[in-house]
Each structure stands twice: as structure tokens, then as C-alpha cells.
C-alpha positions, 0 to 999 in steps of 0.5 A, spaced: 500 500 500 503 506 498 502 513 500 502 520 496 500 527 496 492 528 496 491 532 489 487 539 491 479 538 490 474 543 490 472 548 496 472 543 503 475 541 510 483 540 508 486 535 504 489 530 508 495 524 505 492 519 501 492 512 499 493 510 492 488 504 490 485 500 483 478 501 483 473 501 478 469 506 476 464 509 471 466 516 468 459 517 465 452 513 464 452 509 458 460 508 458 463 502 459 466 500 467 474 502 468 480 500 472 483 506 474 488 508 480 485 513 485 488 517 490 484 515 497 483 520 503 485 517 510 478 516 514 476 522 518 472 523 524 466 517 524 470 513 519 473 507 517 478 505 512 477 498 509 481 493 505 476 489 500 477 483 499 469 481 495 465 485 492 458 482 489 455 484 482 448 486 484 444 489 478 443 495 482 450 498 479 448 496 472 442 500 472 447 507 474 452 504 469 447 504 465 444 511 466 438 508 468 438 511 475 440 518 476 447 518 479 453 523 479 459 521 476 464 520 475 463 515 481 466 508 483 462 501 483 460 497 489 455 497 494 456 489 497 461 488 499 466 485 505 473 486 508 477 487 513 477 494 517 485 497 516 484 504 519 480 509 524 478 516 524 477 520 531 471 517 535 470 510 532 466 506 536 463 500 532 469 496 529 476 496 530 481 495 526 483 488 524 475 487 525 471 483 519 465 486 517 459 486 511 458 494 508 451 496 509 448 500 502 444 503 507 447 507 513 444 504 520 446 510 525 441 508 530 439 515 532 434 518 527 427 517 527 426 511 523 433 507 527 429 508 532 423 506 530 425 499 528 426 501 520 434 502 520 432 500 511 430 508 512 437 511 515 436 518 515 444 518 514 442 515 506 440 521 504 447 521 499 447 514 496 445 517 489 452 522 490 456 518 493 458 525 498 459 524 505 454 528 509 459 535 510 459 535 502 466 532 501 468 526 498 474 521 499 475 518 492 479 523 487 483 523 481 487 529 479 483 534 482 477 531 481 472 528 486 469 522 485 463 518 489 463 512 491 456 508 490 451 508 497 457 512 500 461 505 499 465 504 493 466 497 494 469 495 487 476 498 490 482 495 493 480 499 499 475 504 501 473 510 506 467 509 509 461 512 515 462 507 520 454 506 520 455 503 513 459 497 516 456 491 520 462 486 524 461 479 523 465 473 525 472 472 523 471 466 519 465 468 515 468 467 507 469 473 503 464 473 498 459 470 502 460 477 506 459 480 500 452 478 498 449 478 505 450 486 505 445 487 499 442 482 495 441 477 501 438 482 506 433 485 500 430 478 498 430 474 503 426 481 508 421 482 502 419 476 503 420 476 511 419 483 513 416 487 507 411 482 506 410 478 511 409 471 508 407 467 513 406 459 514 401 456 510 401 462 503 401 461 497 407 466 494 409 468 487 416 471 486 417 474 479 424 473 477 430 469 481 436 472 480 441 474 486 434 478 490 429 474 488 434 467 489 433 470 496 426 472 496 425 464 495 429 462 501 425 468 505 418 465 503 420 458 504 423 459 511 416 463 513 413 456 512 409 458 504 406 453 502 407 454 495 413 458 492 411 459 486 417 462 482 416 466 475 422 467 471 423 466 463 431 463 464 431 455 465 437 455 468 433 460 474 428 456 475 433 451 476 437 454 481 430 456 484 428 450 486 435 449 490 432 455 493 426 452 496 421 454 490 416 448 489 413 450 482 417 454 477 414 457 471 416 460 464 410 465 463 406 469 468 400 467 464 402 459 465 403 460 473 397 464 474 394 457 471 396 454 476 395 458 482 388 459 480 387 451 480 391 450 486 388 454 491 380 454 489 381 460 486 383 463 491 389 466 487 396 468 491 397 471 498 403 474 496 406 476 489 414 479 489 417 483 484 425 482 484 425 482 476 431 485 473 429 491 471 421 493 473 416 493 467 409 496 466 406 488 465 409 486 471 406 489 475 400 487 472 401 480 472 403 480 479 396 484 481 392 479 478 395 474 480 393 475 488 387 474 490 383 477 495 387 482 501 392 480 497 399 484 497 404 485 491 411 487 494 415 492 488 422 490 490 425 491 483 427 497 480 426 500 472 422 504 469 415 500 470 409 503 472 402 502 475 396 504 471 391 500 474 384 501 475 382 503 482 377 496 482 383 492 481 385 494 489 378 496 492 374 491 490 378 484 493 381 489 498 388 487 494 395 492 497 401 495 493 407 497 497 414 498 495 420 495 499 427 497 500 433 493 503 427 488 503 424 492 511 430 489 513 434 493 520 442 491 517 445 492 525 440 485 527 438 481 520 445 481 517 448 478 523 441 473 523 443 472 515 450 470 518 448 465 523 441 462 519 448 461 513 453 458 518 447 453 521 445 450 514 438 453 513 440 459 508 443 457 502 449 462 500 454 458 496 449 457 491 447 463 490 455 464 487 455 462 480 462 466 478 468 470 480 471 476 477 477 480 478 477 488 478 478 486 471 473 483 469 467 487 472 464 488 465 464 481 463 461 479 469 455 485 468 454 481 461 453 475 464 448 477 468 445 480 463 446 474 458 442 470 464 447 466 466 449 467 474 445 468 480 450 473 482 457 474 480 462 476 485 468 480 485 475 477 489 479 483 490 487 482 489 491 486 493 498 484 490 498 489 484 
């Protein structure tokens, strides 16, 4: 790791020494990722450095990348991610350096209304996700006076990162990297829009369209509740395979071909749930989704994209049906990661399986194309640290 002078930057507190890193950045929406070195600020009062050692291909990243969602750029990728903290500034009291732990894309700093209302998903302190600032305007990544973010405030696709010490949650010492990894975003927010969001219950009947790396999880989620019938929607043979891994007990290729089924199976009744973690949300998706739910039945949004509900009112009132939006699947990141770790190390939740494939820096457009292509559940980024 070595050292240099901080390049001046815009109007802030004083630069302070910095670190050099390679990381992966996007310069502008619709261009390609790239591997660059960074000059990195020491970590600064409430803040930590972390040397990362995984960092997960979520589809999220994609979408910035894409110029589907509002993003400042220039900004560093990665938002799940694991590693090892390396340094602290004034007044850390969460970790310690040489502590393990699991980024949190959304800060849980205990304090705010929605902290200490039980709903830590909602974290005042994630204001800035879309600039990737710190919460006085400053930011800690640069390259030759300029100021780059890092995604959620994090920045995992990076050798190290400075970040707030409410984006880190410890974990034990022996958790693999990448399992790590996936348990800070695409875990959480697929297994708790089942759990949580929802509140699948034993005995229901769930339909979860697409089952990529959240909707993998909203499977397990849904299972672990007790559904009866978990009934996955997803156009890709080698997803609905790996469903069933997952705890799915009946797949389907078409919304059409499931809502068959789910009318048959339960008397008419239709579902009790339908959750939404397709790769990029889309108007007739949410269609399907409302009418594949019957009365008081609830559809949970958990995908993102440019879908939109054009629905008339009768669809909701007249079987009492519900729409909601969930992010981080309702979770609270400072008990459910933790909880998701120790279901992990017990065998009931199910992380190895969801990594179909490694990447290096290097290879993080690869990855995105395979994810694309529809041939991982999650890709996973293994940070070298000998270059």
C-alpha cells in the first residue's frame, strides 16, 4: 500500500495524505466500467478505512452504469461488499481495526427517527447514496483534482475504501469473503421482502417474479416463513433451476402459465403474496403480479426500472388487494445481517449457491454481461491486493 500527496479538490475541510488504490469506476452513464488508480483520503472523524477483499455484482450498479438511475459521476462501483477494517478516524466506536465486517448500502446510525423506530432500511444518514458525498459535502475518492463518489457512500469495487462507520456491520472472523459480500445487499433485500416487507407467513401461497441474486433470496425468505407454495416466475431455465435449490416448489416460464396454476391450486383463491425482484421493473409486471393475488392480497415492488402502475382503482378496492414498495427488503442491517450470518453458518440459508462466478477488478464488465446474458445468480468480485 503506498502513500502520496492528496491532489487539491474543490472548496472543503483540508486535504489530508492519501492512499493510492485500483478501483473501478464509471466516468459517465452509458460508458463502459474502468480500472483506474485513485488517490484515497485517510478516514476522518466517524470513519473507517477498509481493505476489500469481495465485492458482489448486484444489478443495482448496472442500472447507474447504465444511466438508468440518476447518479453523479464520475463515481466508483460497489455497494456489497466485505473486508477487513485497516484504519480509524477520531471517535470510532463500532469496529476496530483488524475487525471483519459486511458494508451496509444503507447507513444504520441508530439515532434518527426511523433507527429508532425499528426501520434502520430508512437511515436518515442515506440521504447521499445517489452522490456518493459524505454528509459535510466532501468526498474521499479523487483523481487529479477531481472528486469522485463512491456508490451508497461505499465504493466497494476498490482495493480499499473510506467509509461512515454506520455503513459497516462486524461479523465473525471466519465468515468467507464473498459470502460477506452478498449478505450486505442482495441477501438482506430478498430474503426481508419476503420476511419483513411482506410478511409471508406459514401456510401462503407466494409468487416471486424473477430469481436472480434478490429474488434467489426472496425464495429462501418465503420458504423459511413456512409458504406453502413458492411459486417462482422467471423466463431463464437455468433460474428456475437454481430456484428450486432455493426452496421454490413450482417454477414457471410465463406469468400467464403460473397464474394457471395458482388459480387451480388454491380454489381460486389466487396468491397471498406476489414479489417483484425482476431485473429491471416493467409496466406488465406489475400487472401480472396484481392479478395474480387474490383477495387482501399484497404485491411487494422490490425491483427497480422504469415500470409503472396504471391500474384501475377496482383492481385494489374491490378484493381489498395492497401495493407497497420495499427497500433493503424492511430489513434493520445492525440485527438481520448478523441473523443472515448465523441462519448461513447453521445450514438453513443457502449462500454458496447463490455464487455462480468470480471476477477480478478486471473483469467487472464481463461479469455485468453475464448477468445480463442470464447466466449467474450473482457474480462476485475477489479483490487482489498484490498489484
Amino acid at each position: 500500500m503506498s502513500t502520496t500527496t492528496s491532489a487539491a479538490g474543490s472548496a472543503a475541510p483540508a486535504r489530508q495524505s492519501a492512499t493510492t488504490t485500483r478501483a473501478v469506476v464509471c466516468r459517465a452513464p452509458g460508458t463502459p466500467w474502468e480500472v483506474t488508480e485513485l488517490d484515497l483520503d485517510e478516514p476522518r472523524a466517524n470513519e473507517v478505512r477498509v481493505k476489500v477483499y469481495a465485492a458482489g455484482l448486484c444489478h443495482s450498479d448496472d442500472h447507474i452504469q447504465k444511466g438508468d438511475a440518476p447518479m453523479r459521476m464520475p463515481v466508483v462501483g460497489g455497494h456489497e461488499g466485505c473486508g477487513i477494517v485497516d484504519a480509524v478516524g477520531d471517535g470510532v466506536t463500532r469496529v476496530k481495526v483488524g475487525d471483519r465486517i459486511v458494508f451496509s448500502f444503507i447507513p444504520a446510525c441508530g439515532k434518527c427517527r426511523y433507527c429508532s423506530t425499528g426501520r434502520q432500511n430508512l437511515c436518515d444518514e442515506g440521504k447521499n447514496a445517489s452522490t456518493g458525498e459524505f454528509s459535510d459535502g466532501t468526498f474521499r475518492f479523487r483523481q487529479d483534482g477531481v472528486d469522485f463518489g463512491g456508490l451508497c457512500v461505499l465504493g466497494t469495487f476498490s482495493q480499499y475504501t473510506v467509509v461512515s462507520e454506520y455503513s459497516v456491520v462486524p461479523v465473525a472472523a471466519d465468515l468467507p469473503f464473498e459470502v460477506g459480500a452478498v449478505i450486505g445487499c442482495g441477501v438482506p433485500t430478498g430474503w426481508g421482502s419476503a420476511v419483513h416487507a411482506a410478511g409471508v407467513q406459514a401456510g401462503q401461497t407466494v409468487v416471486i417474479f424473477g430469481a436472480g441474486g434478490v429474488g434467489s433470496n426472496a425464495v429462501q425468505g418465503a420458504a423459511l416463513a413456512g409458504a406453502e407454495r413458492v411459486v417462482v416466475v422467471d423466463p431463464v431455465p437455468f433460474k428456475r433451476e437454481m430456484a428450486e435449490v432455493f426452496g421454490a416448489t413450482h417454477t414457471f416460464e410465463t406469468a400467464e402459465e403460473a397464474t394457471d396454476f395458482v388459480a387451480g391450486s388454491t380454489w381460486g383463491e389466487l396468491a397471498d403474496h406476489a414479489i417483484i425482484t425482476v431485473g429491471v421493473l416493467h409496466d406488465k409486471v406489475i400487472h401480472d403480479a396484481l392479478n395474480i393475488v387474490g383477495k387482501t392480497g399484497q404485491v411487494t415492488i422490490t425491483a427497480v426500472g422504469n415500470g409503472w402502475i396504471d391500474e384501475n382503482p377496482g383492481m385494489l378496492i374491490g378484493f381489498q388487494r395492497r401495493i407497497q414498495g420495499a427497500i433493503y427488503g424492511a430489513c434493520n442491517p445492525l440485527v438481520d445481517i448478523p441473523r443472515l450470518v448465523s441462519l448461513y453458518k447453521s445450514g438453513k440459508l443457502k449462500v454458496d449457491e447463490l455464487i455462480t462466478r468470480t471476477y477480478t477488478l478486471d473483469e467487472v464488465n464481463q461479469g455485468y454481461q453475464d448477468m445480463l446474458d442470464g447466466k449467474n445468480i450473482r457474480g462476485v468480485v475477489l479483490i487482489d491486493h498484490d498489484n
